[in-house]
Every structure is written in structure tokens, then in C-alpha cells.
N, C-alpha and C positions, 0 to 999 in steps of 0.2 A: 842654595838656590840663587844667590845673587851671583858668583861666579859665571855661571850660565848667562844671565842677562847680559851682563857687564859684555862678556864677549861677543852677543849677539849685537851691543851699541855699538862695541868697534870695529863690527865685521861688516856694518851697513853701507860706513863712508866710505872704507876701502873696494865697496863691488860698488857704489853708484856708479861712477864712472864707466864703467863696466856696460850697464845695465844702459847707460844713455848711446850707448853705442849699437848696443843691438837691433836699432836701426841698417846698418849694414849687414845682414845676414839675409839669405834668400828668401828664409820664411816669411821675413817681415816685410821684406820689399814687394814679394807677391802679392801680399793681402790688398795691394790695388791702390792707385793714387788719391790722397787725401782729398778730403771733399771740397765741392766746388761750385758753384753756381751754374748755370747757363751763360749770362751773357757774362761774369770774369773769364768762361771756358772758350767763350766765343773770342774776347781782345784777346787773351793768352794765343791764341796759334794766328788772330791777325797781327800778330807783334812778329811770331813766326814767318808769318808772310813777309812782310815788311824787309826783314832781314835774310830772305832766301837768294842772296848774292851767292853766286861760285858753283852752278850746278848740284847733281845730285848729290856727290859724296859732301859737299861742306854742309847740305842741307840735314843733311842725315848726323853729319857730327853734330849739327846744334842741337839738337834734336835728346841725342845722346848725352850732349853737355849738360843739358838744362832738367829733360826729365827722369833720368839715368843718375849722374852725379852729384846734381847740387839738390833736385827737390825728390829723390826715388820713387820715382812711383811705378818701378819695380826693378828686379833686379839686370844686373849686366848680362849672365847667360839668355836670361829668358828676353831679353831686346835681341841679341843674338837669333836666335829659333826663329822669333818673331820677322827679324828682315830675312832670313832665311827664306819663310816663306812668301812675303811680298815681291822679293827677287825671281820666284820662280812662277809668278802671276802677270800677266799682261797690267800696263800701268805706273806712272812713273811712283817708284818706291817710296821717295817719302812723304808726298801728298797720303798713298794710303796708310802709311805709319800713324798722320795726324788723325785720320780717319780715325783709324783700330786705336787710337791713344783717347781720342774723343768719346767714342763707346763704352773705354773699360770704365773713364772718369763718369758719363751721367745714362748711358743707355744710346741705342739709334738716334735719339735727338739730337745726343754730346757729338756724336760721330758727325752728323752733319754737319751741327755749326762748327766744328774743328774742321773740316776737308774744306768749309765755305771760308773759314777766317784766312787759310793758309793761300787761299787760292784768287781770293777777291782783291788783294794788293795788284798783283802781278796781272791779273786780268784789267784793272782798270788802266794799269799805263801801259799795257800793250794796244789799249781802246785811242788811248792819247798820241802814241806814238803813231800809230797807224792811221790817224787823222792826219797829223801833223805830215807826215810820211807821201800820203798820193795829195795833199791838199799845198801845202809850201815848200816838197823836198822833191819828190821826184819831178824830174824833166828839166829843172835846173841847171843850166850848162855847170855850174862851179862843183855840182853835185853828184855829175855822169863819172866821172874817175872816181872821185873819194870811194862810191859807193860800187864798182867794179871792182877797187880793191879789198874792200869789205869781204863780196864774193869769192873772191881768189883767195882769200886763207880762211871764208869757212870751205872751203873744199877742204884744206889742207886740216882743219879744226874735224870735219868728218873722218877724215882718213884716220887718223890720229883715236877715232872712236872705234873705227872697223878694227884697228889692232889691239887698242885693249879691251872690247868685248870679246874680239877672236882669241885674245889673250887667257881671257878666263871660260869660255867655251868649248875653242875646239880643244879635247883633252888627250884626243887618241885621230888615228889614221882613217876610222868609218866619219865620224865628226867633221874632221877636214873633207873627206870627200863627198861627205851630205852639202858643205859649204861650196864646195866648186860646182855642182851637180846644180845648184840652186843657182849661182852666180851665171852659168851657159845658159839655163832656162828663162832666166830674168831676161838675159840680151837677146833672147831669140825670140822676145815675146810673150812666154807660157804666164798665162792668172799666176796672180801671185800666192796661192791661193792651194794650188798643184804641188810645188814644191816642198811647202812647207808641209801638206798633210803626210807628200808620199817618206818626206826627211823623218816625221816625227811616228810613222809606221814602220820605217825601215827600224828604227831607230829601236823600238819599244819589242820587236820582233825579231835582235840580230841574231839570237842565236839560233834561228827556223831559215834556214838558206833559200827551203819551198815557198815561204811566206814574201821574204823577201824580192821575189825574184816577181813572184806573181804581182806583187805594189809595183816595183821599176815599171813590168810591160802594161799594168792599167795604167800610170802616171804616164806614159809616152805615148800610150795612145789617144786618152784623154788630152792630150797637151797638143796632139795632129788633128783632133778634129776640131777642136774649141778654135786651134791658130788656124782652121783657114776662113778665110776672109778677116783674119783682125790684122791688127797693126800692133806692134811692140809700142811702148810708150814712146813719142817721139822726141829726143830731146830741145830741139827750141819746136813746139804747135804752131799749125798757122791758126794768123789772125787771133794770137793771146789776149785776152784781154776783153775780147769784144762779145761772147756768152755770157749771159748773166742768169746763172743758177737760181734756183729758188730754197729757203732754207731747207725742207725738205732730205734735196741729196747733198746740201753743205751738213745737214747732221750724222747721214747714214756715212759720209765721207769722216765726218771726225769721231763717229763710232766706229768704222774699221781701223782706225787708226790706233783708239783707243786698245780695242778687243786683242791687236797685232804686237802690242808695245811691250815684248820679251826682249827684258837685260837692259834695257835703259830706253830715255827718251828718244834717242838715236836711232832706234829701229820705227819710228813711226815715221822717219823722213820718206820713207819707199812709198808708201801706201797713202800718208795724205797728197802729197806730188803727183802722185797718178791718178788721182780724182781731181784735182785741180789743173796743175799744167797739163796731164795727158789728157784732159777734155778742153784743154785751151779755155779754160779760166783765170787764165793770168801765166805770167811767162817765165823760164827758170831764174832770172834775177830777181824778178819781184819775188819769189819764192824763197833764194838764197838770201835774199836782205831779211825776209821773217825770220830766219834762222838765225842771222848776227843779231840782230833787236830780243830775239827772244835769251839769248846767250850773256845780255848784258843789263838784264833786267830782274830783278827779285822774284822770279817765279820759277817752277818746274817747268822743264826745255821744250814742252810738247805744247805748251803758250806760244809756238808760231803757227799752231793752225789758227788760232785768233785771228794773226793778221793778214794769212792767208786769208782767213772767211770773209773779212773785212777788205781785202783787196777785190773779192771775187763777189760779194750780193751786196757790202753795205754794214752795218750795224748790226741788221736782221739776221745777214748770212754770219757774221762774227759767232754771234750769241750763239747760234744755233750749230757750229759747228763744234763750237767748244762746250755744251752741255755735251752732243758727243763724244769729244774726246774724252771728257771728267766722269763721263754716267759710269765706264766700267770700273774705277777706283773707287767709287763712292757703293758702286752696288754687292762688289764680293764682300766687303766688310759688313757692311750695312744687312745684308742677307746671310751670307754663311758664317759668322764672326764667332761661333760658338766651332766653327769645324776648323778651323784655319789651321792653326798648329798641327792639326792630324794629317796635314798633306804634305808635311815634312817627311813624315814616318811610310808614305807610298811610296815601293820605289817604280813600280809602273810607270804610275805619273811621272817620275823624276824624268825616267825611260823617255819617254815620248815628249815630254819638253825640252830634252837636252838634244833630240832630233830637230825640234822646232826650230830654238834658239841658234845650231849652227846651220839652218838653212837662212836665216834673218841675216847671219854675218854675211852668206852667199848675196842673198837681195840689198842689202847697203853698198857691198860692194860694186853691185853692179849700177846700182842706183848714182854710185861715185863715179861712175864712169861716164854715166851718162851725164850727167851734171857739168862733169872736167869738159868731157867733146863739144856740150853748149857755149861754153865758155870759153872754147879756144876758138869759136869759130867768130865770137863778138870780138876778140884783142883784135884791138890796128895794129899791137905791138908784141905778136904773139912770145919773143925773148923776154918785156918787160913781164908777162902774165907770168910766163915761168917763175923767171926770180922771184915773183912777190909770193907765190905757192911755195918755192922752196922756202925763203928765208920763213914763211909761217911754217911750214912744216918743220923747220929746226925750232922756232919758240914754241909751238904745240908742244915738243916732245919733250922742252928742255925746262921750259915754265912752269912752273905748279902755283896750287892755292885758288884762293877764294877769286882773286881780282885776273888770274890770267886770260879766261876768255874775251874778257873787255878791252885786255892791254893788248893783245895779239889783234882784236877790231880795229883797234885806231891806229894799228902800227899799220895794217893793210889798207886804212883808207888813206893815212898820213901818203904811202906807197902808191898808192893808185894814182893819188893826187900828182905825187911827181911824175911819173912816170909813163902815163896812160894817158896822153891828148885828151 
């Protein structure tokens, strides 16, 4: 009998080790992130906030660094699945990761105060910037170039996004031409709204030729009677600036924007621009500077409707355009957080958002255009405008990391500065 023992003593030491690792195995990383309080739950993703430098993808690696790698609170595949499905959901992806990371850790309550911790950094200095911004920066003679050149390479910083979302969207020949079909429709005017439904029916229906054909002639006829008497969105509105909204349509503006935001924060530039500049709520620069501000600050990129809203009602309008923009990230998780993973396994759905998604490249693009044509028509120095777009558009494409969007801003204001009376 002592034999037996003996080798169950020396059989212990040799698998602990073993045994302390099985932490890294799927099963054990599923069983869901170690426990946690409320408000440690709440600083944990304001720390996140804090540190949301570099857009989506570096927000998303932290993300993965921190609760993936070093503290598991689950495993690699199932983070996988998980952005999977926040990718294919309107909303910038990793605001609702903090969400869905908040909920597994304490319930709906965790979810909230994690989507508030990540999101309340980034909203209070876009509150400051945009103080600072219409109160001691704009109108500024030293400050009309800098911030022209600012504009002139986020155009180029946009373009730059139309190809790598078009990059990973349009996948096939119907894709691309749901994208052109949406980009003519945007410049000739048609709701933004047309497009996309008739892209993401075509889309879901390609293999019904009759089905198809019947969506094209509703969408075009739809598109002849709604366009007469409107106007395409205009690129510079008259008299910008001098409408003053009430929160009201500053929120239903940063709820469509929200509800719209398929494959990155880059697609809600179409749709909040046309509630604001295309009702001449403020003009496409003031518009384009939200965009560099929102690009060099620790928050998710759709933080320039903030200063939109705050250019266009005040404080009141800010707030309330950005509950907007934030309510549909906070609500799919917060509500359907038990179904989520199962709209991976739809390919229906996949069907019809992958028609969406390349009608949105169609609408950004067009949205680029219109933006560029505002902007050539403000240069005194329409050759300097060019240059300072091209040389951003070689550092957009050639720059990577966390700090690029911020160093390609001051490279274009540094540019404007010189170059731009």
C-alpha cells in the first residue's frame, strides 16, 4: 500500500503546474470574468476611456490586451465571434464590446456603467474642446489657415477610410455595383435612406432576378417622387450657422446617425452632415474640424457629433445629440445581449447587411465628394489645397498606429499654416 501513495506524492508536484495553467483553456475562460464590483467595474473601462487614443482598431487591441490576455475573462475565439457580431451591428464596435464586457462581468447595470466609463473621458474633452474651439479659436486670423489645413487632410484621412472599408466590403461585382448605384443616388439627391434599403434587398434577394428587378423600379420611382421639389444636400448651405435647432432634432439627428453606423464610425459622417450642414446648422468646415478634433482625442470617432451638436444648439444641443448617437450601442446589448452571438449563425441577416454596408461605401463616397467640391471652392490657393490633400493622402496610407491620425492633423494645419493666406 505505501507504494501507491508514495507515487501519488510525486505525481502531485509534477501536474501542479500543469493544473495552474488551465486557466488558458476555453472552458475556463468562458466561465465568465472574475468578480467585481460596480464602481471598480465602472474606473476599469474609465481607464479604458482615458486611454482610447488611435481609433477603432487600437481601441479594440486594448481591449483584447487587457481583458483577453493578461486578465481572461474569456477566451481568444469567443472575443473573435463576439466582434464578429458587433461589426455587423450599426455602432462604433468597441464602445459596444465595453457594453457586452460590462454585462457578462455584473448584469445590465455592469453593461451600463462600462459603455458610460469608456465614453464619459472622450465626451468631456470634446465638451472643452468645443468651448474652447467657437469661444477663443475660431475667427482668429492666425487660426483660418491652420485650421483649413486641418480640413484638407481630413478629407484625405476620409478617403483613406472609403478604401479600407470598401476594402473589406465590397467582396464581389453585385457589392461594387450596390456601391456605385448608392454613390449616383447620393449626388442626385435621393434620401439616404432609398439606397440603402433597396442595396440591402437586392442584396438578401440576389438570387430571385424577379425580386430584384421589382426593388430597382420601386427604389427609382420612389427616389422621382420624393426628389421633386427637394434639394440634394448642398455643399457649402446658405446662411450656416445662423438656424438654431432645438435638442429634439439634434437627437433624432444623432440617432440616425447612430442607428446608420455599419463598419465603422466613418459611415455616420453622411447622415449626421445632412441633418446639420444640410439644414444649414453650421457650415462644412465647422463640420470637418469636428472630425480632426474628434480623430485626436481618446474617444470613439462618432464623438464629432458632440461638437457638431455643440456648434449648432449649445451644451443642450451637444448632449442631446450624443445620447443619440450612444443610445443604439448601449440598447442592442443592453436588450438583446442573451441573442447576439446567434446573428452570427444568420446568413439572411449577414445577406442584407452586406447590401447595406456597400451601399454606405457608395454614400461616404459621395459624401467625399461633396465635402472636397466645399473646399475647393473656400482655397484662395486652390494648387496649395491640392498639395496639402495629396501629401495627407500619402501619410494616411503610409502612417500607421495609435498616434497617426493626430500626426497627419498637425502635419495639415502645420501646412495650411504655410501655405494658405
Amino acid at each position: 500500500m505505501r507504494a501507491p501513495v508514495q507515487a501519488m506524492i510525486v505525481q502531485v508536484p509534477l501536474h501542479a503546474p500543469r493544473l495552474r495553467q488551465e486557466p488558458m483553456t476555453m472552458t475556463t475562460l468562458d466561465d465568465g470574468p472574475p468578480p467585481i464590483r460596480l464602481f471598480p467595474l465602472f474606473l476599469k473601462f474609465l481607464r479604458f476611456g482615458c486611454l482610447a487614443f488611435g481609433g477603432p482598431v487600437a481601441q479594440i487591441a486594448m481591449l483584447r490586451q487587457t481583458l483577453v490576455e493578461e486578465e481572461r475573462w474569456l477566451s481568444a475565439p469567443r472575443f473573435n465571434r463576439l466582434l464578429a457580431v458587433m461589426q455587423i451591428l450599426p455602432g462604433p464596435e468597441a464602445h459596444e464590446l465595453c457594453v457586452h464586457m460590462g454585462i457578462m462581468a455584473r448584469g445590465r447595470i455592469g453593461g451600463l456603467l462600462a459603455g458610460l466609463g469608456f465614453m464619459v473621458p472622450g465626451l468631456a474633452l470634446m465638451l472643452v474642446a468645443a468651448w474652447l474651439y467657437r469661444d477663443w479659436i475660431a475667427g482668429a486670423g492666425w487660426a483660418l489657415p491652420v485650421l483649413f489645413g486641418v480640413q484638407l487632410v481630413v478629407l484625405a484621412i476620409i478617403a483613406r477610410a472609403v478604401q479600407r472599408i470598401g476594402g473589406h466590403v465590397l467582396e464581389d461585382r453585385l457589392l461594387w455595383a450596390l456601391a456605385i448605384g448608392a454613390f449616383a443616388a447620393t449626388l442626385l439627391g435621393t434620401p439616404f435612406w432609398i439606397p440603402l434599403l433597396a442595396a440591402g434587398l437586392v442584396h438578401a434577394f440576389r438570387a430571385r432576378p424577379m425580386v430584384i428587378g421589382a426593388v430597382l423600379v420601386g427604389a427609382v420611382m420612389l427616389a422621382l417622387l420624393l426628389h421633386q421639389g427637394s434639394v440634394a444636400v448642398a455643399p457649402i448651405p446658405v446662411a450656416a450657422g445662423t438656424a438654431r435647432p432645438d435638442a429634439l432634432l439634434l437627437f433624432i439627428a444623432g440617432l440616425k446617425g447612430g442607428l446608420l453606423t455599419f463598419g465603422g464610425a466613418y459611415t455616420a459622417i453622411p447622415y449626421v452632415r445632412g441633418d446639420t450642414v444640410g439644414r444649414g446648422w453650421l457650415s462644412d468646415g465647422l463640420f470637418l474640424d469636428g472630425v480632426a478634433l474628434a480623430g485626436i482625442l481618446p474617444a470613439p470617432l462618432v464623438i464629432f457629433a458632440t461638437f457638431a451638436g455643440y456648434m449648432a444648439g449649445g451644451l443642450g444641443g451637444a448632449l442631446a445629440i450624443t445620447a443619440g448617437m450612444f443610445l443604439p450601442a448601449f440598447a442592442f446589448s443592453l436588450i438583446f445581449y442573451e441573442r447576439l452571438e446567434a446573428l452570427v449563425e444568420n446568413p439572411a441577416l449577414h445577406h442584407l447587411l452586406a447590401g447595406v454596408a456597400a451601399a454606405v461605401v457608395g454614400v461616404i463616397a459621395a459624401t467625399l465628394v461633396q465635402l472636397g467640391w466645399a473646399a475647393a471652392m473656400r482655397a484662395d490657393r486652390l494648387w496649395a489645397a491640392g498639395l496639402i490633400v495629396l501629401v495627407g493622402a500619402l501619410c494616411a496610407w503610409r502612417i500607421k498606429g495609435r498616434w497617426s491620425m493626430p500626426a497627419i492633423i498637425a502635419l495639415g494645419g502645420g501646412a495650411g499654416w504655410l501655405l494658405q493666406p
